[in-house]
RODOVO-180293 format. One record per atom (N, C-alpha, C, O): residue number from 1; residue in three letters; z, x, y. Coordinates in Angstrom, 3 decimals. Layout:
<pts>
[NUM; 'ALA'; [Z; X; Y]],
...
</pts>
This chain:
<pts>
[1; 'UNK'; [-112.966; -150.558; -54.238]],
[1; 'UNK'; [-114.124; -150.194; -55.018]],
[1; 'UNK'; [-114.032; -150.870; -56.387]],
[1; 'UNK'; [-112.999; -150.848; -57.056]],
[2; 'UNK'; [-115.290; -151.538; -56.814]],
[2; 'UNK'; [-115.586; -151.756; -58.355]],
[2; 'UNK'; [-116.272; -151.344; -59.317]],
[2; 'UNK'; [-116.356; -150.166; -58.972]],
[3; 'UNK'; [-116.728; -151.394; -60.089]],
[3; 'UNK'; [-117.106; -150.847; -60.881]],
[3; 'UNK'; [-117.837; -151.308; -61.956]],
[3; 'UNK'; [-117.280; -152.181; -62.622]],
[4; 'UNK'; [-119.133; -150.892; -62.363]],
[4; 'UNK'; [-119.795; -151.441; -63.571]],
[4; 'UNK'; [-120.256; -150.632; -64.429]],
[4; 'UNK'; [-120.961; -149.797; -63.862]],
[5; 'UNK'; [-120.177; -150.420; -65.925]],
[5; 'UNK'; [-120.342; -150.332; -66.901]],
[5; 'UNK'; [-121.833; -150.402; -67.519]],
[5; 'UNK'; [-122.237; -151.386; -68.138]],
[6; 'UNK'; [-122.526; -149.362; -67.305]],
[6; 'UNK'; [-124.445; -150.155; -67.691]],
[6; 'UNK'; [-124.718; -148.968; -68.734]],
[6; 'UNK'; [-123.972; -147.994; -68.825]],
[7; 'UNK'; [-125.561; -149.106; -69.303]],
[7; 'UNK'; [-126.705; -148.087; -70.359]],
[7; 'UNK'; [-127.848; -147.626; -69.208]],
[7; 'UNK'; [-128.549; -148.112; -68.321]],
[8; 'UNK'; [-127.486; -146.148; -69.952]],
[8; 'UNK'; [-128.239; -145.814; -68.561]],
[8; 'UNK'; [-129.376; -146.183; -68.674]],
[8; 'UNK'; [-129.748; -146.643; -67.594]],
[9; 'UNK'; [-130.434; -146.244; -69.708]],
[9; 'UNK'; [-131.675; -146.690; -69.512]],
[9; 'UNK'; [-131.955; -148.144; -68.323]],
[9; 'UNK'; [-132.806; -148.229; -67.439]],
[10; 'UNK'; [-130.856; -149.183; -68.741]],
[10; 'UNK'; [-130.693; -150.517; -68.365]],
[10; 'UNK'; [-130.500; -150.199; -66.891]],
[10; 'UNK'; [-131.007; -151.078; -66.194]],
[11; 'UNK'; [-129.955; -149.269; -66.227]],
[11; 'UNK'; [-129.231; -148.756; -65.235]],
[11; 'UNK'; [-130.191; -148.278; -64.357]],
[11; 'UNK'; [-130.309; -148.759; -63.230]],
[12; 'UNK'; [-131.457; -146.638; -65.104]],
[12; 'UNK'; [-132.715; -146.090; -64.163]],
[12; 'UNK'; [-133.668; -147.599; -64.097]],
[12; 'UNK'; [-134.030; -147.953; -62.975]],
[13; 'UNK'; [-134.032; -148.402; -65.212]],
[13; 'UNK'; [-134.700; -149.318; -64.848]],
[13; 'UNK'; [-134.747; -150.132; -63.775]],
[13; 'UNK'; [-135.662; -150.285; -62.965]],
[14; 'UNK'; [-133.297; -150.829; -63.855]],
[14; 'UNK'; [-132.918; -151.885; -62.750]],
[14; 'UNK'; [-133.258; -151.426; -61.344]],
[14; 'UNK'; [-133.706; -152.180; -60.480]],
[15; 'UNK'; [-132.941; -149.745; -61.129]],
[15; 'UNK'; [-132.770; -149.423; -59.837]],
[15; 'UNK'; [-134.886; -148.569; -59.400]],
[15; 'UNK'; [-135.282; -148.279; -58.271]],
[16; 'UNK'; [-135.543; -148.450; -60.455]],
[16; 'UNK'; [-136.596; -148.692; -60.187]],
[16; 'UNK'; [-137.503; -150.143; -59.685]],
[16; 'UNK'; [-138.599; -150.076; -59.128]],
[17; 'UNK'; [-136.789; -151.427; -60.016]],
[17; 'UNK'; [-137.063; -152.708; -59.918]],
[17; 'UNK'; [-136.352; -152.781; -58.376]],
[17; 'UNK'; [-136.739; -153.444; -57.414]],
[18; 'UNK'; [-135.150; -151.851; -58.471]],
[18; 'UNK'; [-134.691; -152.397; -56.994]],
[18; 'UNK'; [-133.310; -153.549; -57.104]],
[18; 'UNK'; [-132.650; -154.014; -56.174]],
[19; 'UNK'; [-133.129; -153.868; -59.038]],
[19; 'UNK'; [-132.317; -155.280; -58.686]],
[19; 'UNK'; [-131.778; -155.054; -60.243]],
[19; 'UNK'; [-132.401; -154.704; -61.246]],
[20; 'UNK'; [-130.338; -155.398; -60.050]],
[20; 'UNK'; [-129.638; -155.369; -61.672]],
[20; 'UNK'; [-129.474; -156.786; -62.239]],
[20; 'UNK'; [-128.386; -157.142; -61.786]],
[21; 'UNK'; [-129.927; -157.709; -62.927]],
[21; 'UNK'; [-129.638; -158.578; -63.476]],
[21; 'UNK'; [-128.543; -159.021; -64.565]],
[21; 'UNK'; [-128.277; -160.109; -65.077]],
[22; 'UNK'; [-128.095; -157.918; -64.687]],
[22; 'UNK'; [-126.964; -157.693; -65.579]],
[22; 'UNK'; [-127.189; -157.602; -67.490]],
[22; 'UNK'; [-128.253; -158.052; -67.915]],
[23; 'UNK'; [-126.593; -157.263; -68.095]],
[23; 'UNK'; [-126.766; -157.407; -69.845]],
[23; 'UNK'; [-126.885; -158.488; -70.146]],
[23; 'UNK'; [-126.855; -159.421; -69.343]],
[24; 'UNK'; [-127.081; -158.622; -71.638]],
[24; 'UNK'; [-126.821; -159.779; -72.546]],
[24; 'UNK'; [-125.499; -160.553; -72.073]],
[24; 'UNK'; [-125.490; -161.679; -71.577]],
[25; 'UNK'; [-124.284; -159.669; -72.339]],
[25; 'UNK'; [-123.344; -160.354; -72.134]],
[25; 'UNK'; [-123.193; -161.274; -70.435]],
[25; 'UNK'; [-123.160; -162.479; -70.187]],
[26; 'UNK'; [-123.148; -160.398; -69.787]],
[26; 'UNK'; [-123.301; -160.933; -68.567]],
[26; 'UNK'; [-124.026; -162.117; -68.639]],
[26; 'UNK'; [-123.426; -163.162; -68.385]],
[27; 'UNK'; [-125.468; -162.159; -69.004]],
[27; 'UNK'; [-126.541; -163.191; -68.731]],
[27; 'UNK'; [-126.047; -164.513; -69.779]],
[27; 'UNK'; [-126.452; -165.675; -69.815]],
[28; 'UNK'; [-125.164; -163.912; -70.472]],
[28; 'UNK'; [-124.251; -165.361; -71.618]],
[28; 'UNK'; [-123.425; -166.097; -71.206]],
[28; 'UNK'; [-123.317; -167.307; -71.403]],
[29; 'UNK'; [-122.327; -164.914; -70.173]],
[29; 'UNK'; [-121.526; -165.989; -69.319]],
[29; 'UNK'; [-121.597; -166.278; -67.699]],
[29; 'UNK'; [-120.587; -166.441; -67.014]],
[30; 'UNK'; [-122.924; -166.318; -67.197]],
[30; 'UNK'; [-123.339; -166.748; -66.246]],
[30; 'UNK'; [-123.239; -165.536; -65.249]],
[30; 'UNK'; [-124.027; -165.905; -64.378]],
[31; 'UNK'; [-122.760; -164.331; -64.845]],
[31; 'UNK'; [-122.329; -163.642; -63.886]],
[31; 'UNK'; [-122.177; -162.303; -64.545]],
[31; 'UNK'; [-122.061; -162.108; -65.755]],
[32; 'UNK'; [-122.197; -161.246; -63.419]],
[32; 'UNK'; [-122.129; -159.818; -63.647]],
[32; 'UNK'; [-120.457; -159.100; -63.916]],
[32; 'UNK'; [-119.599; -159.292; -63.055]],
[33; 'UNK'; [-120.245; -158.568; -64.739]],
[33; 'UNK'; [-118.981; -158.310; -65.089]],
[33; 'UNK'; [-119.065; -156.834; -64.658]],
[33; 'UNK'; [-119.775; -155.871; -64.946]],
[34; 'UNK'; [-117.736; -157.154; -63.609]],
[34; 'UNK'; [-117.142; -155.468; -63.277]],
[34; 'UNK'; [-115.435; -155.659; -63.420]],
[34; 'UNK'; [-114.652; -156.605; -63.517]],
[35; 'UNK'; [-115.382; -154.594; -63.386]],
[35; 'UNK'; [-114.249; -153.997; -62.952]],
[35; 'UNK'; [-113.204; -153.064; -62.334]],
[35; 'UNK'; [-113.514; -151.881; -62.474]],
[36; 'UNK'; [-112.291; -153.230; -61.823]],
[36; 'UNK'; [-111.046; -152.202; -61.079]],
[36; 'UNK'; [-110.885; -150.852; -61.757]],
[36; 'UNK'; [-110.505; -150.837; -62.928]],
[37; 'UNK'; [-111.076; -150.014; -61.285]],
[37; 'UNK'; [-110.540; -148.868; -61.355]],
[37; 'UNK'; [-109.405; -148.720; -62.652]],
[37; 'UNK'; [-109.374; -147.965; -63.623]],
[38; 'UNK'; [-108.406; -149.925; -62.131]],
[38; 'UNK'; [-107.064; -149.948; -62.888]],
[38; 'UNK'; [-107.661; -150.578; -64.331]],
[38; 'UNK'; [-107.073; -150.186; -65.339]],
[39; 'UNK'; [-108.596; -151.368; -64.489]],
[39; 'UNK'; [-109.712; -151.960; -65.059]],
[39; 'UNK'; [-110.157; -151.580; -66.518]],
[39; 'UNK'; [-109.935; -152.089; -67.617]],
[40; 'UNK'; [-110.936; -150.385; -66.061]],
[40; 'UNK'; [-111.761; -149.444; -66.552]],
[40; 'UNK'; [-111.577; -149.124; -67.673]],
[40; 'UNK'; [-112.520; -149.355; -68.430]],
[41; 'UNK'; [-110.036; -148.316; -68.422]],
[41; 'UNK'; [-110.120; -148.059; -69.757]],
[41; 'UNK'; [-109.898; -148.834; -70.157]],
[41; 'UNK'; [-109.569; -148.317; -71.224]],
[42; 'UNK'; [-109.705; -150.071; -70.348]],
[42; 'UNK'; [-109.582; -150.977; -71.232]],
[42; 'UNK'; [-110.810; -151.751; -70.857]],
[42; 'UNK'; [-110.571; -152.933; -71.108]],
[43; 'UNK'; [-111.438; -151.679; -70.603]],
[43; 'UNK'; [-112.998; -152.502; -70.261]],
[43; 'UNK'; [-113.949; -151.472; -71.421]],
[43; 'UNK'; [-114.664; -151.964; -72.294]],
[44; 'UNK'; [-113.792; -150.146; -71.229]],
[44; 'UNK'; [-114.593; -149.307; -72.339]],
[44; 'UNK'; [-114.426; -149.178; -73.397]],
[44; 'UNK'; [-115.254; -149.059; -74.300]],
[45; 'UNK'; [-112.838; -149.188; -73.447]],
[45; 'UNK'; [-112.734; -149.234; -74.980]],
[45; 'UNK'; [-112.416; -150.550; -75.836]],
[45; 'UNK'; [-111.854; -150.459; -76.928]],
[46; 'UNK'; [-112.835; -151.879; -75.243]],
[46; 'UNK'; [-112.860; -153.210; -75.627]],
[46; 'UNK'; [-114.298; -153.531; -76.045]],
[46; 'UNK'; [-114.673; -153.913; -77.153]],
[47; 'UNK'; [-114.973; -153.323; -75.037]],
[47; 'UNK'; [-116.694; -153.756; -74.897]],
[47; 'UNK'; [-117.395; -152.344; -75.540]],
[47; 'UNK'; [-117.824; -152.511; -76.682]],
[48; 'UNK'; [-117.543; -151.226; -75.078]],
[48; 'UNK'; [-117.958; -150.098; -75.014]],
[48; 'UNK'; [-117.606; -149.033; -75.908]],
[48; 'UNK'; [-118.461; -148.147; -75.895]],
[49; 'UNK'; [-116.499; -148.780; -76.797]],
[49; 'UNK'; [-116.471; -148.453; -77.949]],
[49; 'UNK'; [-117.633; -147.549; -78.553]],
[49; 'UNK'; [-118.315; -148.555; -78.750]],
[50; 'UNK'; [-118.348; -146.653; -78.959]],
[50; 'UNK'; [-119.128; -146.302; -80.000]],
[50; 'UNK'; [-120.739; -146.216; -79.230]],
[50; 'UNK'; [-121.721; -145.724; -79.787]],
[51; 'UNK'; [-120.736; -146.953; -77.516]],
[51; 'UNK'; [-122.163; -147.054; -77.305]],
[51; 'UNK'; [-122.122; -145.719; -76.562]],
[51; 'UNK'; [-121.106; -145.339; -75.981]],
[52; 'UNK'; [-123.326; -144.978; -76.599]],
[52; 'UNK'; [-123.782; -143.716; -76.192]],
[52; 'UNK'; [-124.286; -144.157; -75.004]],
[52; 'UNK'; [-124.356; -145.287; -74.521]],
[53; 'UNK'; [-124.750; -142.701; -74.468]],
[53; 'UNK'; [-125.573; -143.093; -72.819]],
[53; 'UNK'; [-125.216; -143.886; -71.809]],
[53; 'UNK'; [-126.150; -144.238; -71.088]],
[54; 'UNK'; [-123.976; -144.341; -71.487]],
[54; 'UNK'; [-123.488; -145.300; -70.548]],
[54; 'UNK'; [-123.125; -144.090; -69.128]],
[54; 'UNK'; [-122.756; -142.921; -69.010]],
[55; 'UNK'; [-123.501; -145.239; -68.248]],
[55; 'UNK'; [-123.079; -144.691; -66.714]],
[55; 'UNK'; [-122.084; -145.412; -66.521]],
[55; 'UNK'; [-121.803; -146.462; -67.100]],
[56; 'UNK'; [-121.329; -144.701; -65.431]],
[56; 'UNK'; [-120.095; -146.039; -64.830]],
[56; 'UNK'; [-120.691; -146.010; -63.471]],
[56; 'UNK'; [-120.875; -144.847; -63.114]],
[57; 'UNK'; [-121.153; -147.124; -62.358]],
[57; 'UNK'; [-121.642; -147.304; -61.461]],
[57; 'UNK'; [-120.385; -147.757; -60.480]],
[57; 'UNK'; [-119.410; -148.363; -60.925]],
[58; 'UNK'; [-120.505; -147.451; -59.338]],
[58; 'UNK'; [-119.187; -147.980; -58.254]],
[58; 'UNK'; [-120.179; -148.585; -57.362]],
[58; 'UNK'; [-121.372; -148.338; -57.188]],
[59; 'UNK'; [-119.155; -149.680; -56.694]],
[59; 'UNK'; [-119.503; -150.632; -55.646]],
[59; 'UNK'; [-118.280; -150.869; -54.652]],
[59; 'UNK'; [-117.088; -150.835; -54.957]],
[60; 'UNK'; [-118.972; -151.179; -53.083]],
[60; 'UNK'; [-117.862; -151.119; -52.375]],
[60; 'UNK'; [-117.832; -153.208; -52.351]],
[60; 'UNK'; [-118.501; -154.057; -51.762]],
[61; 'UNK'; [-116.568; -153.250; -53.424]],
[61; 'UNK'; [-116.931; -155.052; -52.976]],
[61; 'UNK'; [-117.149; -155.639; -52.005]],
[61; 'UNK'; [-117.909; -156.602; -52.102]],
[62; 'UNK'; [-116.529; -155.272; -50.584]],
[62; 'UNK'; [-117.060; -155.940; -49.789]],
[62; 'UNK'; [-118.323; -156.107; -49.480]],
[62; 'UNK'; [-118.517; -157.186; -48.921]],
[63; 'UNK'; [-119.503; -155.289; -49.663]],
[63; 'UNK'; [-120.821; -155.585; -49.731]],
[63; 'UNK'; [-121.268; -156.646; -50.553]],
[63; 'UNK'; [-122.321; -157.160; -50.175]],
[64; 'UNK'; [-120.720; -157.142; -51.637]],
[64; 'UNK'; [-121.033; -157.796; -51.651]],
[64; 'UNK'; [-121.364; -159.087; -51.780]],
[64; 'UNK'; [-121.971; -159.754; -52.618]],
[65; 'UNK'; [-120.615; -159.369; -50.350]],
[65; 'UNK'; [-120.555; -160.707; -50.021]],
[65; 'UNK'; [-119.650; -161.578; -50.956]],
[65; 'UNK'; [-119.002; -161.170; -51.920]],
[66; 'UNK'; [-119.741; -162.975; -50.436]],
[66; 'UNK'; [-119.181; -164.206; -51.128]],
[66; 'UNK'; [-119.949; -164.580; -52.802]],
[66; 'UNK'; [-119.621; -165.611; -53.387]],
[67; 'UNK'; [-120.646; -163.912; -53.220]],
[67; 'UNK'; [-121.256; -163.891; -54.605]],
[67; 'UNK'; [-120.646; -163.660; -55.640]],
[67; 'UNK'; [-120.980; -163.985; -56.779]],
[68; 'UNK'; [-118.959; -162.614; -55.033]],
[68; 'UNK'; [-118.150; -161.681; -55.771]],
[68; 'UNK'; [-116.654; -162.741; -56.157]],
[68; 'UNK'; [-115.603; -163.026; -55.583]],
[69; 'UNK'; [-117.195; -163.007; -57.215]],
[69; 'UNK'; [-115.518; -164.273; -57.086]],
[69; 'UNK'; [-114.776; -163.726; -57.995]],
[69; 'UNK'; [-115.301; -163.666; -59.107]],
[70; 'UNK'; [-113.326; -163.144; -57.852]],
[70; 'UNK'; [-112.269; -162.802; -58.820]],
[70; 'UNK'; [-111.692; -163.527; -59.576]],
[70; 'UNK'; [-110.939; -164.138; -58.818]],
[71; 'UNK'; [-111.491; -163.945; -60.707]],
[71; 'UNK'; [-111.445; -164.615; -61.246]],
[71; 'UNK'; [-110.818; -164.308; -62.596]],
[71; 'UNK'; [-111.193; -163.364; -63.292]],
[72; 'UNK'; [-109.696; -165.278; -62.987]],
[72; 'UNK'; [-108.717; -164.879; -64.033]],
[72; 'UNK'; [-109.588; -164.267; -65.559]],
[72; 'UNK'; [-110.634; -164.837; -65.868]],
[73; 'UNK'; [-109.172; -163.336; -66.258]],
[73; 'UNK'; [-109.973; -163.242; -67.646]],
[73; 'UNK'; [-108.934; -162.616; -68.558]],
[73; 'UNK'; [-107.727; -162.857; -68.600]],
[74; 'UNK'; [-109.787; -161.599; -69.417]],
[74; 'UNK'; [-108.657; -160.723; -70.371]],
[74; 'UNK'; [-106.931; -160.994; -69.955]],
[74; 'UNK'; [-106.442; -160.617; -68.890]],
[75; 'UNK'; [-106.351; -161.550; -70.783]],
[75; 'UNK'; [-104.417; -161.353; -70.595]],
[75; 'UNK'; [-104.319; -161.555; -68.930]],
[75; 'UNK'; [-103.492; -161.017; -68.193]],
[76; 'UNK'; [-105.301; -162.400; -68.576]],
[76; 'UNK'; [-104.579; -163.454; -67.420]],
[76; 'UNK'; [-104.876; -162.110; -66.540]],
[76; 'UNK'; [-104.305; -162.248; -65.459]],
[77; 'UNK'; [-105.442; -161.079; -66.598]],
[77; 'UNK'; [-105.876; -159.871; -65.231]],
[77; 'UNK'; [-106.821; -161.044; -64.657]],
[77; 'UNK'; [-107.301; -161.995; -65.273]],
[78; 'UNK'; [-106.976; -160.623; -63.001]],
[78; 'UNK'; [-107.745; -161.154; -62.424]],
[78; 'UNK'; [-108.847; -159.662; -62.523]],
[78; 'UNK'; [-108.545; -158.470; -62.466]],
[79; 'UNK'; [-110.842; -160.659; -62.770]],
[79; 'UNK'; [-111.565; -159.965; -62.878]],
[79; 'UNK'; [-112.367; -159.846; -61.536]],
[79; 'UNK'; [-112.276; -160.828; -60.798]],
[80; 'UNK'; [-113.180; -158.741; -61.078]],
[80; 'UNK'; [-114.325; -158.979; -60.634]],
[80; 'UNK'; [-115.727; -159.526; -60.913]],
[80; 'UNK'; [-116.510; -158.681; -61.346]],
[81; 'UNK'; [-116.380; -161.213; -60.696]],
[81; 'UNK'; [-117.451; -161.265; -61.331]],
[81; 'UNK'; [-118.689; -161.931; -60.414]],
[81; 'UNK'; [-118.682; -163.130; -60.134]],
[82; 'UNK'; [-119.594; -161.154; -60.043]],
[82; 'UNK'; [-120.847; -161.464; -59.130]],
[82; 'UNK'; [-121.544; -162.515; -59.830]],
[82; 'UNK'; [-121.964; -162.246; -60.955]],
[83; 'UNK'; [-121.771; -163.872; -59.270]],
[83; 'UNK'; [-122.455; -165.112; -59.278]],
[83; 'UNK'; [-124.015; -164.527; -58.672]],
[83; 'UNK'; [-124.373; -165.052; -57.618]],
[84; 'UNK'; [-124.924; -163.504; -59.263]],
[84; 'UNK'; [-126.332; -163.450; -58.597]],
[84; 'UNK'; [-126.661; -162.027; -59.271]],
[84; 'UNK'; [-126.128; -161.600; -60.295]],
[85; 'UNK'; [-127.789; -161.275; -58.384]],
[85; 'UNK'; [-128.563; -160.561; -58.934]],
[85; 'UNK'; [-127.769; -159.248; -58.164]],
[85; 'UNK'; [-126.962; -159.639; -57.320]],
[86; 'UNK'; [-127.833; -158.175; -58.268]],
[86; 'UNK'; [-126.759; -156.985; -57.810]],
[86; 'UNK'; [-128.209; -156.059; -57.094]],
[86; 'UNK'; [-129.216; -155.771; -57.741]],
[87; 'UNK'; [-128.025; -155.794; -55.950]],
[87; 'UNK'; [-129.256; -155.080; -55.767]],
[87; 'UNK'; [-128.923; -153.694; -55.733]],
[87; 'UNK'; [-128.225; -153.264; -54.815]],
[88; 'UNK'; [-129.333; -152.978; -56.602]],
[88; 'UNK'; [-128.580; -151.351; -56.952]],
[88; 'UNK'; [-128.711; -150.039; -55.478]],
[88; 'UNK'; [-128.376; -148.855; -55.495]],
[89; 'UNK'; [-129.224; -150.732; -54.521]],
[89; 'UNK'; [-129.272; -149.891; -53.545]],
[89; 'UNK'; [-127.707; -149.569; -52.885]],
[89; 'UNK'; [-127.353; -148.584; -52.237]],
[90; 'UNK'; [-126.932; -150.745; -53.288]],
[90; 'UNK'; [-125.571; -150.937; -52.831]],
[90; 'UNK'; [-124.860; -150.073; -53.842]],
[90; 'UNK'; [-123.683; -149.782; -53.628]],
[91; 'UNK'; [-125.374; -149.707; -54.750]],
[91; 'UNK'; [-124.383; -148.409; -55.606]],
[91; 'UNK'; [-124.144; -147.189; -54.734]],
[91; 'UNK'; [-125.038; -146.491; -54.256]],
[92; 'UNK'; [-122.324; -146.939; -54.518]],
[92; 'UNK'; [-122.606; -146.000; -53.749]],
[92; 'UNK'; [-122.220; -144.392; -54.673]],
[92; 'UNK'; [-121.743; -143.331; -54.270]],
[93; 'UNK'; [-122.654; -144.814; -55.947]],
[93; 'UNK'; [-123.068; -143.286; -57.176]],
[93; 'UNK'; [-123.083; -143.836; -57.865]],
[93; 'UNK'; [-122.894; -145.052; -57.883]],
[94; 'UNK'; [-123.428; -142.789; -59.091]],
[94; 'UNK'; [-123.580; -143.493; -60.597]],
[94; 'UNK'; [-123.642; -142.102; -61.040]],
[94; 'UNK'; [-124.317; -141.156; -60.633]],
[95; 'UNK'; [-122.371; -142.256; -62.407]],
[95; 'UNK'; [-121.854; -140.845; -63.168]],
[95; 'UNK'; [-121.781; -141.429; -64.362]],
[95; 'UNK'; [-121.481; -142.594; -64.623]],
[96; 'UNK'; [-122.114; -140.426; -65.175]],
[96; 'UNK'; [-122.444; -140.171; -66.705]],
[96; 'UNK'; [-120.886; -140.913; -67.484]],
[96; 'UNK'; [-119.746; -140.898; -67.019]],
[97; 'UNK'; [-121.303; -141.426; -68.596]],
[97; 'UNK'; [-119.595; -141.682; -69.085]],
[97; 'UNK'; [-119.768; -141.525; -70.717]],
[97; 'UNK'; [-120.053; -142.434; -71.497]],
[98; 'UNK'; [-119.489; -139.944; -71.080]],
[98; 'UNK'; [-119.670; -139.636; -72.301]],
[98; 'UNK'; [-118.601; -139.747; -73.216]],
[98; 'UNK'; [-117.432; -139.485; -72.934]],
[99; 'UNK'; [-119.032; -140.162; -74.381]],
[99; 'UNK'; [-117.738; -140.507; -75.448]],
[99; 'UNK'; [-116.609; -139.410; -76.006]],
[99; 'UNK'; [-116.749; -138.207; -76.223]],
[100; 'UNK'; [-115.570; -140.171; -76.142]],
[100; 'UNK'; [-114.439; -139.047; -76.290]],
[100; 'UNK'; [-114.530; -138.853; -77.433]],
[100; 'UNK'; [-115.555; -139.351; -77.898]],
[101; 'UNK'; [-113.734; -138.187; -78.351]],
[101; 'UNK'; [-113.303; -138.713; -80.174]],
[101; 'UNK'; [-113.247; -139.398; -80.065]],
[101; 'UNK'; [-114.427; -139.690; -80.258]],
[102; 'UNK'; [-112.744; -140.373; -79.827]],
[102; 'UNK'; [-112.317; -141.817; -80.306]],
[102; 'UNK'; [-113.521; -143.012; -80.296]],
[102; 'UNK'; [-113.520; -144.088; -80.895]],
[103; 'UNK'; [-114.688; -142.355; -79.278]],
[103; 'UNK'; [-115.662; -142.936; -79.242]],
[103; 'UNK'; [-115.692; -144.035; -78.240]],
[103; 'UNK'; [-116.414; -145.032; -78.244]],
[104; 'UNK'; [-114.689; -143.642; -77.290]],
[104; 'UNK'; [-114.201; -144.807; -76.593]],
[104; 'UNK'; [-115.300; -144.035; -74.980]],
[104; 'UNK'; [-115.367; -142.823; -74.774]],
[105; 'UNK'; [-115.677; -144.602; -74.505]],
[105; 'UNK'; [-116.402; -143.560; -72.949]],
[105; 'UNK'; [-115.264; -143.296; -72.153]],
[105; 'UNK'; [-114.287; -143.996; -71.885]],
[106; 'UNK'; [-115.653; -141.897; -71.756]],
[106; 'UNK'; [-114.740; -141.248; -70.770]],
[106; 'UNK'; [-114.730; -142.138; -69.271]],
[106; 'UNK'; [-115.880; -142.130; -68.832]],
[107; 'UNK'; [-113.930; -142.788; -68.488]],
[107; 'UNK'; [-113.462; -142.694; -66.820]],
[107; 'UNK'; [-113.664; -141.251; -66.373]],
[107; 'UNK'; [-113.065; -140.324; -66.918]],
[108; 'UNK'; [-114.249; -141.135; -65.688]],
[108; 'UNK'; [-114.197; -139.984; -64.743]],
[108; 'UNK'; [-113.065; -139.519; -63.899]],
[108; 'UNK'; [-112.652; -140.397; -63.141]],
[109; 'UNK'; [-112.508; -138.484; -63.831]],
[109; 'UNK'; [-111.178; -137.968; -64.373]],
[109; 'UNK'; [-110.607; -138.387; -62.680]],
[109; 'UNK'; [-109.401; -138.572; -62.515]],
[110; 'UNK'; [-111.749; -138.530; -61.280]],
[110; 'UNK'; [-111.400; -138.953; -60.401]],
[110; 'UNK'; [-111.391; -140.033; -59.801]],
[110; 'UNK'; [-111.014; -140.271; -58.653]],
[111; 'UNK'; [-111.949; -140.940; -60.835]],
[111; 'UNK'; [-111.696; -142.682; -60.770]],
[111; 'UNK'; [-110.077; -143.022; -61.295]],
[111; 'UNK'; [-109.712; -143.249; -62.449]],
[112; 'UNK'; [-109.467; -142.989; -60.374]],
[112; 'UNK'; [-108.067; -142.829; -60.542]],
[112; 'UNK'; [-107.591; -144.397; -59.866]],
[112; 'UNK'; [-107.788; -144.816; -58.726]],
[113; 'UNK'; [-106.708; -145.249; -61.349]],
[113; 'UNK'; [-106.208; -146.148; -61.349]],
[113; 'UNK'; [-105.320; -146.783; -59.927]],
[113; 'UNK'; [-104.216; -146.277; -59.727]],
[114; 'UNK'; [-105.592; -147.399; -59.383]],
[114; 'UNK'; [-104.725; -147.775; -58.077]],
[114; 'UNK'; [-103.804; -148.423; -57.987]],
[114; 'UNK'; [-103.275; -148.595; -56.889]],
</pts>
């Protein structure tokens, strides 16, 4: 399973359209940025820091397809990053990810590192 990081507004929209095109950032470096489980807190509290209203969305990668290329990033981790458009029907949930003190967004206490 992977995982993406959206605002929820960005998040009910896409899946009213039927199709996630991904953020700013994403749309800067060509592809949709997710990540591992093992991933996760350091993906929120790098990028995500201080932003309110975020969902964390899961995906089963194998759905989707050869689009999904892993690929070296942050301190040489290999990332998950989709080359195309994400069609949100393949989300299999999407949970709230409210800020801690630190302002950093909560992982959901059963998205447990692998």
């Amino acid at each position: 399973m992977i995982f993406k990081i959206v605002g929820r507004e960005d998040w009910e929209g896409a899946a009213r359209e039927g199709v996630y095109r991904g953020s700013a950032d994403d749309a800067r470096d060509g592809f949709i940025h997710f990540s591992t489980a093992e991933q996760l807190a350091g993906t929120a509290a790098r990028h995500f820091r201080g932003v309110d209203d975020l969902v964390l969305v899961a995906f089963d990668e194998n759905a989707l397809g050869e689009a999904l290329k892993w690929e070296p990033s942050r301190g040489g981790q290999v990332f998950p990053h989709l080359y195309g458009a994400l069609p949100t029907e393949l989300a299999l949930w999407v949970r709230p990810m409210p800020l801690a003190e630190d302002g950093v967004p909560r992982v959901p206490e059963d998205v447990a590192p692998c």
